[in-house]
PDB file of N, CA, C and O in Angstrom:
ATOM      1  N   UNK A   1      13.889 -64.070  45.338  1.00  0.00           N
ATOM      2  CA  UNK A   1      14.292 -64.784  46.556  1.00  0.00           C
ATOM      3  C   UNK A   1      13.843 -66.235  46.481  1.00  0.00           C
ATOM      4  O   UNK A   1      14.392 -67.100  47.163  1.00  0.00           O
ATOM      5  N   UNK A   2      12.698 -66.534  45.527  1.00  0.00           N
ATOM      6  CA  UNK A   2      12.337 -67.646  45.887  1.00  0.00           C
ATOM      7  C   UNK A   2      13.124 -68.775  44.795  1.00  0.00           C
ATOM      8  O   UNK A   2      13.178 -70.002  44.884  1.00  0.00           O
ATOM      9  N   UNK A   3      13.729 -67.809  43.692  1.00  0.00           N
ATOM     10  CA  UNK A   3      14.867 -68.881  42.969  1.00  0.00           C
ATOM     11  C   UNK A   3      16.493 -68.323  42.989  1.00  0.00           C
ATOM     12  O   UNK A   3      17.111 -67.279  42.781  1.00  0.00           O
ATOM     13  N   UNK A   4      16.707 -69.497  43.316  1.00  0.00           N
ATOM     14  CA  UNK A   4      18.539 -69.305  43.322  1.00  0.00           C
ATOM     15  C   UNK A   4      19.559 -68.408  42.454  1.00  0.00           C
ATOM     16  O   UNK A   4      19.527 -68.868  41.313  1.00  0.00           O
ATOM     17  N   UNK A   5      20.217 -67.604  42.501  1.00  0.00           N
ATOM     18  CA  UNK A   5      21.064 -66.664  41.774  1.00  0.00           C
ATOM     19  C   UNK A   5      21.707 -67.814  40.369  1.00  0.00           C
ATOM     20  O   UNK A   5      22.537 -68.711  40.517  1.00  0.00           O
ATOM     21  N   UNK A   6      21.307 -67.584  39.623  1.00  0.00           N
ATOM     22  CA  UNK A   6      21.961 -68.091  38.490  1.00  0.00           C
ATOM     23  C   UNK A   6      23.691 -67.803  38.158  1.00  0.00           C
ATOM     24  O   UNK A   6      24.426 -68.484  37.443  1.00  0.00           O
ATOM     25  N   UNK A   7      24.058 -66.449  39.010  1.00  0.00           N
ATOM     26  CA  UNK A   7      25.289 -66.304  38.974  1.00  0.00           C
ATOM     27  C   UNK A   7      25.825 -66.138  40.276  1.00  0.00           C
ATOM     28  O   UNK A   7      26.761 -65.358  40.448  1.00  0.00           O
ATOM     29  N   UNK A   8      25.202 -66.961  41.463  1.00  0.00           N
ATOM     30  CA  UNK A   8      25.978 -68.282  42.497  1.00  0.00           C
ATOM     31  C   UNK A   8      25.010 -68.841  43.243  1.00  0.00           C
ATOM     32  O   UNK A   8      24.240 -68.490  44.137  1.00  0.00           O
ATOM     33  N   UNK A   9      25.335 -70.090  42.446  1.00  0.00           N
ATOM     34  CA  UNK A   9      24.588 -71.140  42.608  1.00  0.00           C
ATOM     35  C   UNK A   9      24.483 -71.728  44.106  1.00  0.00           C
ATOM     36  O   UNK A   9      25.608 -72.123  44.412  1.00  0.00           O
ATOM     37  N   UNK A  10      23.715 -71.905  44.990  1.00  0.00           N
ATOM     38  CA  UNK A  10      24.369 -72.922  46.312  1.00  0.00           C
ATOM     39  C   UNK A  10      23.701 -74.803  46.424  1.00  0.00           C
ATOM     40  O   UNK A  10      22.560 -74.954  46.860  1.00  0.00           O
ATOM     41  N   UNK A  11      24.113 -75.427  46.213  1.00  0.00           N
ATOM     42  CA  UNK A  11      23.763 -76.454  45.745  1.00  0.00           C
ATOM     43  C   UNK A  11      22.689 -76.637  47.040  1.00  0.00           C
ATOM     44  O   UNK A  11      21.465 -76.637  46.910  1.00  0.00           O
ATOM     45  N   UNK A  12      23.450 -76.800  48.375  1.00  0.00           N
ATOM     46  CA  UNK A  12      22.848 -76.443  49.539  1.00  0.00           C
ATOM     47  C   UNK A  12      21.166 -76.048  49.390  1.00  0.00           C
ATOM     48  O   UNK A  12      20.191 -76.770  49.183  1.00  0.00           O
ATOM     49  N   UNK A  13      21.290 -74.675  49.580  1.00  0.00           N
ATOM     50  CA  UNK A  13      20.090 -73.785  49.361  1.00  0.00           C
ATOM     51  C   UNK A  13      19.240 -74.140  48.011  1.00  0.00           C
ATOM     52  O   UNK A  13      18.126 -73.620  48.082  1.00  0.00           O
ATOM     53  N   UNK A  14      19.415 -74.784  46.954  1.00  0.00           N
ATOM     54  CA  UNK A  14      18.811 -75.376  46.488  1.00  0.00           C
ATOM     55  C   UNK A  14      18.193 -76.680  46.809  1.00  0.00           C
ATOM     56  O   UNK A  14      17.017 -76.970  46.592  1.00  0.00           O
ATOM     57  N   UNK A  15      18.995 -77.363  47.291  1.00  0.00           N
ATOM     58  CA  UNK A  15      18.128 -78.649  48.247  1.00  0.00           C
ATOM     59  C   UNK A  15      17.218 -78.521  49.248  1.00  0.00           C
ATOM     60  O   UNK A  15      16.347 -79.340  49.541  1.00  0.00           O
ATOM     61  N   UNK A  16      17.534 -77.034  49.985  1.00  0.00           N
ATOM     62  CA  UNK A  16      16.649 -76.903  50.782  1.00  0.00           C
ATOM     63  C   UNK A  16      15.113 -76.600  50.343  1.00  0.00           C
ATOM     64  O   UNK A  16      14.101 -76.989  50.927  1.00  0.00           O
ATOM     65  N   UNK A  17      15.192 -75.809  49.170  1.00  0.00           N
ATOM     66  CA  UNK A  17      14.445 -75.164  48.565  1.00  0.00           C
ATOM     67  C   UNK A  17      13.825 -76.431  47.911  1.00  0.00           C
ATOM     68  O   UNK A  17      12.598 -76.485  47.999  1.00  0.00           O
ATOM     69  N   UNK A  18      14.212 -77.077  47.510  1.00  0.00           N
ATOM     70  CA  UNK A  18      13.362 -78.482  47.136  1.00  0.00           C
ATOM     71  C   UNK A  18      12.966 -79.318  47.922  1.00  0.00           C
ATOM     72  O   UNK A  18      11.960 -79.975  47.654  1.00  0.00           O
ATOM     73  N   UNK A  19      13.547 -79.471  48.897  1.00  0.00           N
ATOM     74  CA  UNK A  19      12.676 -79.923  50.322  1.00  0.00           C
ATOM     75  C   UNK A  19      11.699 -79.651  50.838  1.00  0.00           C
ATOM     76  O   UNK A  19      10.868 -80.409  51.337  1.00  0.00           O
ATOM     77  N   UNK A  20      11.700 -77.641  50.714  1.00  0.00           N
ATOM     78  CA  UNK A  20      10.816 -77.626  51.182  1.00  0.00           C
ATOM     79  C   UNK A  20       9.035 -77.680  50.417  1.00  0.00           C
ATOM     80  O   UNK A  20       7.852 -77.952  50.625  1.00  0.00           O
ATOM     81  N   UNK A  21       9.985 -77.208  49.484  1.00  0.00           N
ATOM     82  CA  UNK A  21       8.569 -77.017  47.963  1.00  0.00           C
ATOM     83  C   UNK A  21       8.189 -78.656  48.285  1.00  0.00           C
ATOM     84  O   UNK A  21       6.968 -78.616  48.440  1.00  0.00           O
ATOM     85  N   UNK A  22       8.551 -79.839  48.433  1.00  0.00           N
ATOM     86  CA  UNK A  22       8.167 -81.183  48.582  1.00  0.00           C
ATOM     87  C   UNK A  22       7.374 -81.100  49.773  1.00  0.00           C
ATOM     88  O   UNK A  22       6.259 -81.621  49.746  1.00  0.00           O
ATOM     89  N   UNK A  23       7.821 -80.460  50.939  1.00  0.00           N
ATOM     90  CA  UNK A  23       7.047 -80.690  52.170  1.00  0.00           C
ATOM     91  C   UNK A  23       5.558 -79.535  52.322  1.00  0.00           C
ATOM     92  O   UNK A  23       4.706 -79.515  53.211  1.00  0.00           O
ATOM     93  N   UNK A  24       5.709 -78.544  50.922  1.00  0.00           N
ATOM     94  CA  UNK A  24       4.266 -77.978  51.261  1.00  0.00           C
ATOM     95  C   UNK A  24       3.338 -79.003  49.725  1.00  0.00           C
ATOM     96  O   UNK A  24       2.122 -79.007  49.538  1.00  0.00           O
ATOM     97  N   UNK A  25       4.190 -79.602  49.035  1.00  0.00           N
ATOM     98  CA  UNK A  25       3.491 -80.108  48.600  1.00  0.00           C
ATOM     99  C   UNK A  25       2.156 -81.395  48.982  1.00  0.00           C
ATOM    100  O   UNK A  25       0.961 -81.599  48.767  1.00  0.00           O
ATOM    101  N   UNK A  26       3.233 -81.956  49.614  1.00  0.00           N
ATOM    102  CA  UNK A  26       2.856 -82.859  50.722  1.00  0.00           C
ATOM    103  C   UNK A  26       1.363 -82.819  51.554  1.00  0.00           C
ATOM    104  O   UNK A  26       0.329 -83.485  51.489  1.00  0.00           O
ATOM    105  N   UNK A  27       1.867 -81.581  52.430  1.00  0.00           N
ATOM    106  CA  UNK A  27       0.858 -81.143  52.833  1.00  0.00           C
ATOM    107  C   UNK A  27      -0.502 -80.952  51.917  1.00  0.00           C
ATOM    108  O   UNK A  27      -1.654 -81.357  52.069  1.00  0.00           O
ATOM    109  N   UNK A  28       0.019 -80.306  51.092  1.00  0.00           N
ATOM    110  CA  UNK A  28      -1.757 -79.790  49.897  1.00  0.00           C
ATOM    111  C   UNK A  28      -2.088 -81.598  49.747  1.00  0.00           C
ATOM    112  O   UNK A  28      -3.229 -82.014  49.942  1.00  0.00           O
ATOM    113  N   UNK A  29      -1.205 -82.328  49.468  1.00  0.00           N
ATOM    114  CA  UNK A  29      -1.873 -83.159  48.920  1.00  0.00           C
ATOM    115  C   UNK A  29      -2.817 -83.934  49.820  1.00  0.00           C
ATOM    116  O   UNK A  29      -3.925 -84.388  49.532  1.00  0.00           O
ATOM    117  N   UNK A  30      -2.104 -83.999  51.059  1.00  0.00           N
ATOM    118  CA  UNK A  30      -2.685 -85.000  52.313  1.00  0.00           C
ATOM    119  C   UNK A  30      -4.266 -84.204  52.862  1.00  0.00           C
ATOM    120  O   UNK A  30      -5.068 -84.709  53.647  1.00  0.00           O
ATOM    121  N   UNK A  31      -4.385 -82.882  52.201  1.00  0.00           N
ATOM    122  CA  UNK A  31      -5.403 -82.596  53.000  1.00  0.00           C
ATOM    123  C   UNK A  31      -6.765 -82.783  51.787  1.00  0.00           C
ATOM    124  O   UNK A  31      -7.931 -82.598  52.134  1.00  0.00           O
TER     125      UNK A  31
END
């Protein structure tokens, strides 16, 4: 669940998914 179907892709749901992995990164880093 936490990586995208290799056989269908959603470009979408991949952006989100990199958004959000950026915004807990974020977080770890700021604290």
């Amino acid at each position: 669940m936490s990586q995208p179907s290799p056989l269908c892709p959603n470009p979408m749901q991949v952006h989100s998914l990199q958004q959000e992995t950026a915004d807990v990164w974020t977080l770890n880093l700021n604290q």
